[in-house]
N, C-alpha and C positions, 0 to 999 in steps of 0.2 A: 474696672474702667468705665465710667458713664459718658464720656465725649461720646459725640457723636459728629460724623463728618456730614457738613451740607450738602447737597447735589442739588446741580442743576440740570433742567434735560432739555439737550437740544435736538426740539422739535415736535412732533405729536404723532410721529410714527408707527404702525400700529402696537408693532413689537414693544414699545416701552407703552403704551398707552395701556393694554389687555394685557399683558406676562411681566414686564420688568420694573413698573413704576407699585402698581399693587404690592410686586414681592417684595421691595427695598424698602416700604413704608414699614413693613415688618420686622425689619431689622433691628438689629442689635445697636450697631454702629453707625448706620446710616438713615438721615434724614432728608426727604425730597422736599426744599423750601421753595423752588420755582421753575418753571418750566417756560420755554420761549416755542411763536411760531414764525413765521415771515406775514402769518395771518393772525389779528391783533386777539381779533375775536374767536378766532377758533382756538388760539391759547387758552383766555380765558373760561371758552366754555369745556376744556379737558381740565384746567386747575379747579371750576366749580365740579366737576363730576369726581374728581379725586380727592379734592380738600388740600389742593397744593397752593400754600398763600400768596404767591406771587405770581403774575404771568406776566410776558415782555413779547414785545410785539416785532423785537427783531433779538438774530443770535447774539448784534452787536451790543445790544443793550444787558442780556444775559450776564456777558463775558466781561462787562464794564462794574456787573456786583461783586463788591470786593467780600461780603458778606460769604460767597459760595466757595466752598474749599475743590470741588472736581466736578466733572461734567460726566455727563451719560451721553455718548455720542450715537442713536439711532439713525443716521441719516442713510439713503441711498448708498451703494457700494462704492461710487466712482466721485460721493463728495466723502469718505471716509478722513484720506488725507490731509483734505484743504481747510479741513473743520475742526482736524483735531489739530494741526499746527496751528491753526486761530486760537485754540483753547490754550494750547502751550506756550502761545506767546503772550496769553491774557494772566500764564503765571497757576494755570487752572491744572492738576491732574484729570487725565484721562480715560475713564472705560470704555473703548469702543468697538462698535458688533463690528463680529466679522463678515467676511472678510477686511478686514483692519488695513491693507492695501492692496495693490491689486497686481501690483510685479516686486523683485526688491529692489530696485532702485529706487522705490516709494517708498520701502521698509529702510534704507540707507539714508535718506533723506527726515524719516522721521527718528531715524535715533540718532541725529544728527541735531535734532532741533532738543531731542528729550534732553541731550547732554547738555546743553548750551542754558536752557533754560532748570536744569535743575528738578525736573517736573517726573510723577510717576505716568507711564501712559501701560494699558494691558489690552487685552483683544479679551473680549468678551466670547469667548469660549465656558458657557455657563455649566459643560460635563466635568471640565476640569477637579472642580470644588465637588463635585457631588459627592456623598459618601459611599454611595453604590463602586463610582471608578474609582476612589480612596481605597475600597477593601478588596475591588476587585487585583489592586497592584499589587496590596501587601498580601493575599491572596498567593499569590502569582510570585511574587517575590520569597516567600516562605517554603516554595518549592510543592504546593497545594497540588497541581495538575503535572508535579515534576520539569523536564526542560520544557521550555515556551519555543516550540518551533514555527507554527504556522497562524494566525490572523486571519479572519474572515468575515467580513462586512456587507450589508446590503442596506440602501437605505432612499426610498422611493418616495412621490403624492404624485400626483395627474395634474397640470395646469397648463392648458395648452392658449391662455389668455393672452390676445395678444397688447392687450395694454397694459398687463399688468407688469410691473417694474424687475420681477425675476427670471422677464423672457426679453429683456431690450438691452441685446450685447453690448451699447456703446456706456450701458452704466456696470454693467460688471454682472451682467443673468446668465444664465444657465446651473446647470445640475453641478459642475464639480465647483462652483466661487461657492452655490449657496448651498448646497449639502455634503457633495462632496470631500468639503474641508474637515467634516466632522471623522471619518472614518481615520483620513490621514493622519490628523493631529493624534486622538486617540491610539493608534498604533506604533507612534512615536513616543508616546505619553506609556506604553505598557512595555514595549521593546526596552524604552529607557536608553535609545540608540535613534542615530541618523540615517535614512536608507541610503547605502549607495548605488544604489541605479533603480528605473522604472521604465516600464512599457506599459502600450496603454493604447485602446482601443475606442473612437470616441464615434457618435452618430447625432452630426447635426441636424435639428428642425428646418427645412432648404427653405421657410418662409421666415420664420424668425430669429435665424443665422445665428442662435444657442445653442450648446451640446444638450441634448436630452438624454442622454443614454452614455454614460465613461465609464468603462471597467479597465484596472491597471491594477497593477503586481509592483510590489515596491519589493526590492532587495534586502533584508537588513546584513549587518553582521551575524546575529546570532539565528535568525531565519525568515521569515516569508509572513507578507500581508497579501491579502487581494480584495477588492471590493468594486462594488458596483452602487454609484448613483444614477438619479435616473428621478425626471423630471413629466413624462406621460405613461408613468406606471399607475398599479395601483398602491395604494398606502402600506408602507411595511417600511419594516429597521430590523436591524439582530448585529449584533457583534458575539463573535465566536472565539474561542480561543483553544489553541489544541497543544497539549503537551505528550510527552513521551510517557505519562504514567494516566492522566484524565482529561478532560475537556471540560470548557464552562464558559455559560453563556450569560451576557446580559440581558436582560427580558426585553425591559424597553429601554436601549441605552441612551438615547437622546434627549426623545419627548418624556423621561423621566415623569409620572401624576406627580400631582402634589397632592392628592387627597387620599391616596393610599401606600404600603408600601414599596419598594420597590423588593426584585429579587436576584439572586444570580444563582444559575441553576449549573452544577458541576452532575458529569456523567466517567462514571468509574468503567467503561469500556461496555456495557450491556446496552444492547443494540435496540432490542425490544422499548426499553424505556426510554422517554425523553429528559428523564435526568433521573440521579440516584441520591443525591444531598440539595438541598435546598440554604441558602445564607438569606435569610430577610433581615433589609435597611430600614431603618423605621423611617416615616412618613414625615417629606420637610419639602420646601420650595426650595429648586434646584437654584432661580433667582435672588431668592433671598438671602441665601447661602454664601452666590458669589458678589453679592453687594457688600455684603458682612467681610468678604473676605480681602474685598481688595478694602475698603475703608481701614479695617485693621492692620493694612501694608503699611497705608498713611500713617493714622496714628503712631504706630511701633517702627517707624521707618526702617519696615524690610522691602524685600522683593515684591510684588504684584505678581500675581497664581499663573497666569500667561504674558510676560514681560514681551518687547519687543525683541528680542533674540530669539526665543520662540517663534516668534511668529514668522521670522527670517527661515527659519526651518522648515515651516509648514510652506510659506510662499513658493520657496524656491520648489519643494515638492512639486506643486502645481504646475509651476510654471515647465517641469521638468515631462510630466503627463500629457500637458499639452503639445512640447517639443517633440514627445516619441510617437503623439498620434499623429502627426506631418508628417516625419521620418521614417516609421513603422519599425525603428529601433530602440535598443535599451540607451537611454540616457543615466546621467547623473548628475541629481542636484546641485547646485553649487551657488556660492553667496561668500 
């Protein structure tokens, strides 16, 4: 198959600027022809520094190229919504970073709009595609560590900025919208189950009215997650997994390199050692990967890797963490 699907990216955000627009141009499937900002000239001078042949000096102009088959939606968390119904009603499929809404009556509302118009939208959850969580499942699904009882996550940086955009509650900041989400989904993604219930412990910044600090225990059916994000820590991640026969970790399961490979390290019960078998994924961009992945959704019209039902799962999660840290009881999901 040589198609390849056009993208547009709305906006110059750093995240697709430095990690998403480089890795896509790698792609298989996917071609970035233009990029829009609300500032004419700072489009232009991200399109010269990337070699992206068009730039547009507003989204509306973007969404009006009939030339571009989907959009890459980088924007702040709290225009997530309003930008990606703009794309879906310009007829545009969607990739957009998560958090991809911010309650589900916004996730109800967009697969409301996805239906009507026909259109693919996914949440840019870039772990989903990665090979490392691919072999970690079938891993794990092969009966590798035996039954999969319990989940265990941590995932930290330090940013106590106050102007910076992942500490100003009214767009969607704090530790569990912008990291947080990662632990959840991935334990959903490995359970291969919905949790029914969560408690949850959260400690807001009393100046910049964001949780810095969430730890909560989600329920499954088949057994038990717990994780801690955490926004004035220092830098760390680890996803754990513990079965009835071994346990195995992801090394780095998020910020995944892309210049080396990644690992996941299984421990057959010996305490002394910090693992006993090693699985090495060989070396790719986890970006590139999920550009590739959702364009080839388009092309082949299947599914998209994190569809909006997904992400109805993850939401209501959240929004279920946040319910039990008021209450100081177990809640349950629901959507």
């Amino acid at each position: 198959m040589s198609k390849k699907i056009k993208w547009g990216i709305l906006s110059t955000a750093n995240i697709g600027v430095k990690k998403v627009i480089p890795a896509m141009q790698k792609g298989i499937y996917s071609e970035v022809v233009a990029i829009a900002s609300r500032n004419h000239e700072n489009a232009k001078r991200v399109a010269g520094e990337l070699n992206i042949p068009t730039a547009y000096g507003s989204y509306k102009d973007l969404l009006a190229d009939e030339s571009i088959d989907a959009i890459y939606n980088p924007l702040p968390n709290h225009l997530h919504v309003p930008l990606t119904i703009e794309c879906m009603e310009a007829g545009k499929h969607v990739l957009c970073e998560k958090p991809i809404a911010l309650n589900t009556e916004e996730l109800q509302r967009l697969i409301a709009v996805r239906e009507q118009h026909k259109v693919k939208v996914g949440e840019a959850f870039m772990v989903h595609t990665h090979p490392q969580w691919i072999t970690a499942k079938q891993l794990i699904n092969q009966g590798e560590i035996g039954d999969l009882k319990s989940i265990h996550g941590f995932f930290s940086y330090f940013n106590n900025d106050a102007k910076n955009i992942r500490n100003i509650a009214e767009y969607g900041g704090g530790a569990l919208f912008d990291i947080g989400c990662y632990p959840i989904h991935t334990s959903r993604f490995i359970f291969g189950e919905e949790p029914t219930g969560v408690i949850s412990l959260i400690d807001y910044d009393p100046d910049l009215k964001v949780d810095r600090l969430t730890s909560a225990i989600l329920k499954f059916p088949s057994g038990q997650a717990s994780f801690t994000a955490a926004t004035q820590l220092q830098r760390y991640q680890t996803m754990q997994f513990f079965g009835t026969k071994k346990s195995m970790e992801i090394e780095v399961p998020f910020n995944a390199p892309d210049d080396q490979p990644c690992r996941i390290l299984l421990n057959d019960g010996d305490i002394m050692k910090p693992y006993t078998a090693v699985t090495t994924i060989e070396t790719c961009d986890q970006y590139t990967v999920q550009g590739d992945a959702f364009s080839l959704a388009i092309l082949e019209d299947n599914e998209v890797p994190v569809p909006l039902e997904d992400s109805m799962g993850n939401t209501a999660v959240i929004e279920a963490i946040f319910k039990s840290a008021r209450t100081g009881q177990w809640e349950r999901p629901t959507f």
